[in-house]
N, C-alpha and C positions, 0 to 999 in steps of 0.2 A: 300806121305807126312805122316808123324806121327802122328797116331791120338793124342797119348796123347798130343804131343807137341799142339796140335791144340788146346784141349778142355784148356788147359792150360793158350791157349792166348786169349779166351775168358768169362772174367770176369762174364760178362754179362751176357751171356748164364747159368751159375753156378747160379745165384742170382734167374736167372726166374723158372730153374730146382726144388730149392728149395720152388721156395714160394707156386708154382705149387704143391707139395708134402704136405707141411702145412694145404694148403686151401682146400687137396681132402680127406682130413682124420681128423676128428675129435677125438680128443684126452682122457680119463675118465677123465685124470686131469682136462683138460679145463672145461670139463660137470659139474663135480664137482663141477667146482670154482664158479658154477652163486648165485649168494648172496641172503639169505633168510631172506632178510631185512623185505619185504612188509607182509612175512607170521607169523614171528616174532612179528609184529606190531598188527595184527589183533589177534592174542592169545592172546596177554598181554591185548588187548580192553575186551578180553570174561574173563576178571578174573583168569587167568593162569600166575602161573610164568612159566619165559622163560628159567629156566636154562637148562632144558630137551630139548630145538627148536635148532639145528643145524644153525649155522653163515652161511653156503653155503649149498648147496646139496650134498647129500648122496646118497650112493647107497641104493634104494629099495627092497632089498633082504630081509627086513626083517617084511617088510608090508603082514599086511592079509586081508585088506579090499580093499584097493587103488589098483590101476594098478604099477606094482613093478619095477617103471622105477627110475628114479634118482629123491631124494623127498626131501623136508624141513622139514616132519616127522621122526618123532622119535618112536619108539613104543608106547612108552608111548604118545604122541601125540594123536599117531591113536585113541586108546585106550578112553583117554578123551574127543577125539571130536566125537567118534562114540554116546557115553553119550549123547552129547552136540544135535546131530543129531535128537535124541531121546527126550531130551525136546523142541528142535522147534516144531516137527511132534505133540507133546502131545499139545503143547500149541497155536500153528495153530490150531489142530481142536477145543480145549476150543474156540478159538476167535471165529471161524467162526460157530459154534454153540449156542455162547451165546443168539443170537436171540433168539433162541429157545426158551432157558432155562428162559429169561427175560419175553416172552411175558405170556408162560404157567403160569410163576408163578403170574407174574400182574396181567395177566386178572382171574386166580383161584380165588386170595384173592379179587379181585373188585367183579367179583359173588357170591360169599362165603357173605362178607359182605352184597352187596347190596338183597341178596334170604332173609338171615337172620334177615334184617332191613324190611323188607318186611313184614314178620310174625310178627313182633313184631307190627310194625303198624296196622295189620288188625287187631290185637288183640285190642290194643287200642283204633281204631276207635270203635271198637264194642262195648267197656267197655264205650266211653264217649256217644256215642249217644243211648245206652240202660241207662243206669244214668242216663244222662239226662233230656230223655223224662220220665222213671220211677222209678226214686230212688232207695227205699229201695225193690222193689217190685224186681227188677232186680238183686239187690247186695246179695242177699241173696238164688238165686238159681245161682249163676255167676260161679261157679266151676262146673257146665256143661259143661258151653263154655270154662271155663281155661283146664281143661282136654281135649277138641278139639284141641287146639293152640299145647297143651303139645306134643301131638303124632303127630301132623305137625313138630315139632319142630325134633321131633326126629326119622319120617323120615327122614327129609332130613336132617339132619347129621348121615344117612347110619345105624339106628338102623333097627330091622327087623320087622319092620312095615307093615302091611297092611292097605294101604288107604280105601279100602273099607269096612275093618273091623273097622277100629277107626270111620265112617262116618255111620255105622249101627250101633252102638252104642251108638254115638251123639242122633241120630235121635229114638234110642229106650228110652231113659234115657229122651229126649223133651217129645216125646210123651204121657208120663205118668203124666209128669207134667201139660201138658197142659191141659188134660184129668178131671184130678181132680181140674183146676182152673175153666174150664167151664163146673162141674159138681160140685160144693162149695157146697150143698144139700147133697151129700151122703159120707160116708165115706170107702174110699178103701184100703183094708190090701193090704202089700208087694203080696201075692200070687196073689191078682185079678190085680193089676197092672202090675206083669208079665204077666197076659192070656193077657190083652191090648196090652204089648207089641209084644207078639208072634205073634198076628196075624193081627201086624201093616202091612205086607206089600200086606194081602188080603184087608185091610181095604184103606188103602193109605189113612191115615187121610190127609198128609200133597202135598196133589196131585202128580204132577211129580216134585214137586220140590226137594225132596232128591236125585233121579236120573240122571236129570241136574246137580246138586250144584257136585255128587260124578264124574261124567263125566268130569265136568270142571276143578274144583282141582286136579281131580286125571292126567289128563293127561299134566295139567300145571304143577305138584310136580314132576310129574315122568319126564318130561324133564328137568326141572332143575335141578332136583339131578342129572340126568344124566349128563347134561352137567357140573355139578360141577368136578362130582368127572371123568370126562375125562379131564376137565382140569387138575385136580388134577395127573389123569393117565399117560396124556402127556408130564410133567414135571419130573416126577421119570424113563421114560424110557429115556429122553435124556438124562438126568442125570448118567444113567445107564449106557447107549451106548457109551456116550464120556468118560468115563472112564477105557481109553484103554491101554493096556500093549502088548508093540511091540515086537513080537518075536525074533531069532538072525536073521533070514532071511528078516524081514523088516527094522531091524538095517543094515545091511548088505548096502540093498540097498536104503537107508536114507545116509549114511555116504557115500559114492561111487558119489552119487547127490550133495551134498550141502558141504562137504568137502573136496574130493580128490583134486577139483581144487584149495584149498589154500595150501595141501601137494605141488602138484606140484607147488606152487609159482604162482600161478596166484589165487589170492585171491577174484578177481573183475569177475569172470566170474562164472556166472548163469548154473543152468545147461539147457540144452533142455525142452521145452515145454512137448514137448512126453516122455521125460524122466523123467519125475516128474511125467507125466500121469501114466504111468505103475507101476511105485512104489510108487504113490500115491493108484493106485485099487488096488496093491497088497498089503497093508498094511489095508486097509479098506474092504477087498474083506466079511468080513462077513456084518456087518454094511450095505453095499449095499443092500445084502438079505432081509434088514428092508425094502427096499424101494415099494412094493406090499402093504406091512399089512397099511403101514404107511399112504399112499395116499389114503387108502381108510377109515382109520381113523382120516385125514383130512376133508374129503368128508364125515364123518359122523356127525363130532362136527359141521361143514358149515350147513347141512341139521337141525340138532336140533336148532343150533341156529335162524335160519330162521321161522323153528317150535316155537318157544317163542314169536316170532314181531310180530307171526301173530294167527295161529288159538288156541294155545296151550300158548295163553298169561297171564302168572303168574301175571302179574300187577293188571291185571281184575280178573283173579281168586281172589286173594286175597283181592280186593275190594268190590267182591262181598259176600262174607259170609254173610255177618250182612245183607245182603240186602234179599239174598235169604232166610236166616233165616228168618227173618220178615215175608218174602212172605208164608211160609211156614207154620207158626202160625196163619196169616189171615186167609188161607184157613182152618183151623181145626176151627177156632171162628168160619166161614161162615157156614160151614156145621155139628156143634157140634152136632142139633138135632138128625140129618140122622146118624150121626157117633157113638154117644151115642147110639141109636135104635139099630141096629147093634153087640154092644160090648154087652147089657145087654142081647140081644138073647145066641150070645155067650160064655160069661164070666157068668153068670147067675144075678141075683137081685144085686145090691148093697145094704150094709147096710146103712137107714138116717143117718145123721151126727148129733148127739146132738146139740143142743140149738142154731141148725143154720136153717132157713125157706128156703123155695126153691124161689130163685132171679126169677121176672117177667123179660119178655123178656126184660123190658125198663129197671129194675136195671142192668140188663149185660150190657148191650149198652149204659146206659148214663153215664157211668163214664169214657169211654173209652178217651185216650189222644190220638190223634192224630201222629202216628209215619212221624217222617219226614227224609228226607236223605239230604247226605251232598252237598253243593253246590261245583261246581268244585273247585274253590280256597283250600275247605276243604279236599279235595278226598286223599286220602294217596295214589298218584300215582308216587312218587318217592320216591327212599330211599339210604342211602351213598352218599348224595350229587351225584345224577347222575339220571339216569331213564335209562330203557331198551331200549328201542329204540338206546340210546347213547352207550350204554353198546354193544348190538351187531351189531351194523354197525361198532364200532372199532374191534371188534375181529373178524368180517366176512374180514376188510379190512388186519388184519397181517396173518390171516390162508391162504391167496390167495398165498405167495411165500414160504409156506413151502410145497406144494408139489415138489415132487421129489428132496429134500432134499439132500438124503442119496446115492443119485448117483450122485446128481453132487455134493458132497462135495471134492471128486478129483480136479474137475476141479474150483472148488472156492478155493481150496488152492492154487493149481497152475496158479490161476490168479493173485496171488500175485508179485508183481514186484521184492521184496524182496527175493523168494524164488524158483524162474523160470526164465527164460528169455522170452521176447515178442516173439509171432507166429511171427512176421515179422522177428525177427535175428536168425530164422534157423541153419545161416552158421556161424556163430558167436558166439554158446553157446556151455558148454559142455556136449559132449556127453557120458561121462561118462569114458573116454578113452584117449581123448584131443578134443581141439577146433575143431570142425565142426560140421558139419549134424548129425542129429541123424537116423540112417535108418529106424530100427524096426517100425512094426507096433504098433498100442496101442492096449491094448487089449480091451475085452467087461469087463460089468460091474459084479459084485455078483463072490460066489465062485468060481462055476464051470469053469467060463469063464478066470480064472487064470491058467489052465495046462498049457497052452504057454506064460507065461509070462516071458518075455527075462531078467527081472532085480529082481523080489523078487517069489521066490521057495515057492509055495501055495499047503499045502496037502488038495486036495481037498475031499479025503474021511473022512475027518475029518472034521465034521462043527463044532460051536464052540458054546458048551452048552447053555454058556447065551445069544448069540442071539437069539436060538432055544425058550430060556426061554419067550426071547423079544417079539420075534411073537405071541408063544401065549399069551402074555399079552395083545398086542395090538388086536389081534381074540376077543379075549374076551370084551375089554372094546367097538370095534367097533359093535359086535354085541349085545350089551346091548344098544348103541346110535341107529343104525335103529331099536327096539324095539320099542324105546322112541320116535320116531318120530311118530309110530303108537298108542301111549297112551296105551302101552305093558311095565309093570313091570316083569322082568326074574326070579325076583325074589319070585313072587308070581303068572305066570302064569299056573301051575299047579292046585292049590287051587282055583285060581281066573276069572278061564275060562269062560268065557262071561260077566263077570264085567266090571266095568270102570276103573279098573285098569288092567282087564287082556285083552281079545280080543274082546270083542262084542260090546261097545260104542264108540271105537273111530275114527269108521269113521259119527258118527255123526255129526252135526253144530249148532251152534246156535249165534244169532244176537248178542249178547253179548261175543261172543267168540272173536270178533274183538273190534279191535282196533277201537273207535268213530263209536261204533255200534248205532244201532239205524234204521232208513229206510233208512237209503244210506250203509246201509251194506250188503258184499257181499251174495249172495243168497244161500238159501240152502234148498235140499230138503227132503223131511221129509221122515225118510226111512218108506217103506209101512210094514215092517213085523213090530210085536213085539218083544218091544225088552227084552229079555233073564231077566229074573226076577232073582233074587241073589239065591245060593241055599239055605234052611230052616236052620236057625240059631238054634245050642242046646241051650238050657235049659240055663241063665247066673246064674252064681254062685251071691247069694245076703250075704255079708259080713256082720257078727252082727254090724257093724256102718254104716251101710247103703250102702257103696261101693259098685259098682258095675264094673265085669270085665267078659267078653265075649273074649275068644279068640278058636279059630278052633284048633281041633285038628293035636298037631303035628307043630302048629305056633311056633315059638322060638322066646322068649322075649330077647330084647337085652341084653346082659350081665351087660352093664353100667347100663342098665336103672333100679332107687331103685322103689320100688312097689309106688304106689299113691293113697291114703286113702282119700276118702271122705264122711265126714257123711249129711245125709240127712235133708236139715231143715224145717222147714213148711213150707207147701205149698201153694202156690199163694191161697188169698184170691179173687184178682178180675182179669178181662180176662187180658189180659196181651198185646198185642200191634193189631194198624192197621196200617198196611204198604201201601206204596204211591202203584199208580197203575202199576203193572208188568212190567218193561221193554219190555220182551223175547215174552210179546204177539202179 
């Protein structure tokens, strides 16, 4: 038989022949023709005119980011959405940072105000209950104590200050006064007032209460300034940090993630979990490097603030000035006779005072007013509407999830629903290539551990200055906070070595250091040596209007700070206070 005749007489056969041929070959025309309605739609949503989007699919021959299969991009497309890729990744990490950036800067200015309200209050405690109890007697040598406040003040807003030189000052500048109230009998020139002062601290007119008072303030001032200005510290590095500029090779694979799959017409599909992983570290891979300095400059602001609630508590420091002042001047009335004895051995005779008699033990003492303290309701133990206590239980409770921040900030972007797909649809997302599995492993975290990273090209011998800059930012403000925890200012421990601002007092205690001190406060024991005496002060310069100013060679006055003149006005006529019975004993 024939074959043609045969194939001829079956129709049938010809129809299956053919459609068999159709359905085993796909066509570029047919590829072509699939409609780029849905990707169309979603550009015009992002603020794009559509006249650049292709109606159907294209040939991909002319893409440089995408996979260069048949696409609904245009060059110009690619071009604008790799952009567009580029402010998601910018503004993901703005989001997922701002914690940061809100709490540092809240909680800065809540301590900022509340340290600063603080001072202002001890001040004025001291001004109303010294007025009060003695008027005029008070107000007219009060720029003693205002020039005290003055140089708290200006420590801790970062001037270059020495706590324990403004508080031997204090205490030289008291001294002489006191000296010549409870010595109204004789008259003493500026030079014999200086030998008094010089050799106030073989004398210790005023017992160990300048020692205590510089101990307590000084390691209550130097934590909080520290913790001020780390708050201060840790707001300008994140600020620093997220203000990031993506390379081509993080654009690269930014745009390949979050856009190829709308090039391809599939607009709805997320990429891989692990594929957001790897081009999230590779795009963050310096920032991670933060993540070492960082956590331990967490775990240092944690530590000082803890140091405030409790042994090195600024609240009590500050409440106490006027209190230990007081204590201070009691003990030089108490012991005026033995102390006077003393300074006229070694300062030599003083000259009588004209047309004034020498006061019987009972005119000293029977004029005295009665010095009294504030009852708690009056105590200046809060200030900015808050108190410490409030203050650092909230910032101990936000600093607990900012560690390890900077490494997992990968993976808190890519927790985003918006910007990844769920660990559980694996087989469902893309992989950068088309819908499925993503293979690759993810990498580790920080630079180095980007050589094998399969999606963004990381030169690892290049790190990148300003994080370098970053670390030692954070080196430095963290090793300034465990200083501070020790009642160690850095900035003056050179000079100040065995002071209470430098190293030798602050592992001391005292019952008033705490919180609701008193006999149910925690114990402490008295350290057995002696403790480290300040080293001999030069000569202070005495200004024709009286002013006085003492500073160690080689101190540096703060630039802001204008000089402060003060003249000297007569001096106490009668003893000047008796303070309630010592707490601390």
């Amino acid at each position: 038989m024939d074959t043609r005749l045969s194939f001829s007489r079956s129709p049938l056969l010809v129809v299956l022949c053919a459609v068999t041929v159709l359905l085993g070959t796909r066509s570029p025309t047919a590829a072509a023709g699939r409609s780029c309605a849905d990707t169309r739609q979603v550009y015009a949503e992002k603020g794009y005119g559509i006249n650049t989007a292709p109606l159907t699919q294209i040939s991909g021959e002319h893409l440089r980011l995408c996979p260069q299969d048949y696409t609904c991009c245009s060059s110009q497309m690619e071009e604008t959405l790799a952009l567009q890729s580029e402010r998601d990744f910018l503004k993901a990490i703005e989001d997922n940072s701002q914690f940061l950036l809100t709490t540092f800067s809240q909680r800065h200015r809540r301590f900022d105000e509340f340290f600063r309200e603080l001072i202002e209050l001890s001040e004025k405690s001291m001004n109303q209950m010294f007025t009060k109890t003695y008027g005029r007697l008070f107000t007219q040598n009060a720029h003693v104590f205002q020039e005290l406040f003055v140089e708290l003040r200006r420590y801790y807003s970062g001037g270059s200050v020495s706590l324990t030189e403004v508080l031997s000052d204090f205490w030289s500048r008291l001294v002489e006064r006191v000296f010549s109230l409870v010595n109204p009998q004789y008259h003493f020139s500026d030079d014999y007032l200086e030998c008094v002062s010089k050799h106030a601290e073989q004398l210790q007119p005023f017992g160990d209460v300048p020692r205590k008072l510089r101990v307590q303030v000084s390691r209550a001032f130097i934590a909080a300034r520290a913790l001020s200005q780390g708050l201060a510290t840790g707001r300008d590095i994140v600020n620093k940090a997220t203000k990031l500029t993506a390379d081509s090779e993080c654009v690269r694979g930014l745009m390949r993630q979050w856009y190829c799959p709308l090039c391809r017409g599939l607009p709805s599909l997320r990429p891989c979990r692990s594929l957001c992983l790897n081009v999230m570290k590779g795009c963050l891979a310096n920032q991670a490097d933060l993540d070492n300095e960082w956590n331990n400059f967490i775990d240092a602001l944690y530590q000082v603030s803890e140091k405030l609630e409790g042994p090195f508590n600024v609240e009590l420091a500050a409440d106490s000035i006027s209190v230990k002042v007081s204590e201070a001047i009691m003990h030089m009335q108490e012991n005026s006779v033995t102390i006077s004895t003393k300074v006229f051995q070694g300062c030599g005779s003083p000259r009588p005072a004209q047309g004034r008699s020498k006061r019987s033990p009972k005119e000293s003492g029977g004029n005295r007013r009665p010095f009294r303290t504030y009852s708690p309701e009056e105590k200046p133990t809060t200030a900015a509407g808050t108190n410490l206590d409030r203050l650092v239980s909230e910032l101990k409770e936000r600093l607990r999830p900012m560690h390890g921040f900077w490494v997992s900030l990968p993976h808190t972007t890519c927790n985003d629903e918006k910007l990844a797909a769920d660990v559980t649809n694996e087989d469902r997302c893309w992989n950068g290539q088309a819908r499925g599995r993503y293979l690759p492993d993810v990498t580790g975290d920080g630079l180095v551990s980007q050589i094998n990273n399969p999606e963004v090209e990381v030169d690892i011998a290049r790190p990148d200055v300003r994080t370098r800059q970053l670390i030692m930012e954070l080196r430095v403000v963290t090793n300034k906070l465990r200083h501070a925890q020790s009642g160690q200012d850095m900035d003056f421990m050179d000079s100040e070595e065995g002071s209470g601002s430098g190293g030798g007092d602050y592992g001391e205690r005292y019952n008033d250091d705490w919180p609701g001190y008193g006999p149910y406060s925690p114990p402490y024991n008295k350290p057995s040596h002696t403790p480290a005496s300040s080293p001999a002060k030069p000569p202070r310069v005495r200004e024709k209007n009286g002013s006085k100013k003492n500073r160690k060679p080689g101190m540096v006055q703060a630039a802001a700070a204008s000089p402060l003149t003060f003249s000297l006005v007569p001096l106490l006529s009668l003893p000047i206070m008796v303070t309630v019975a010592p707490m601390w004993r």
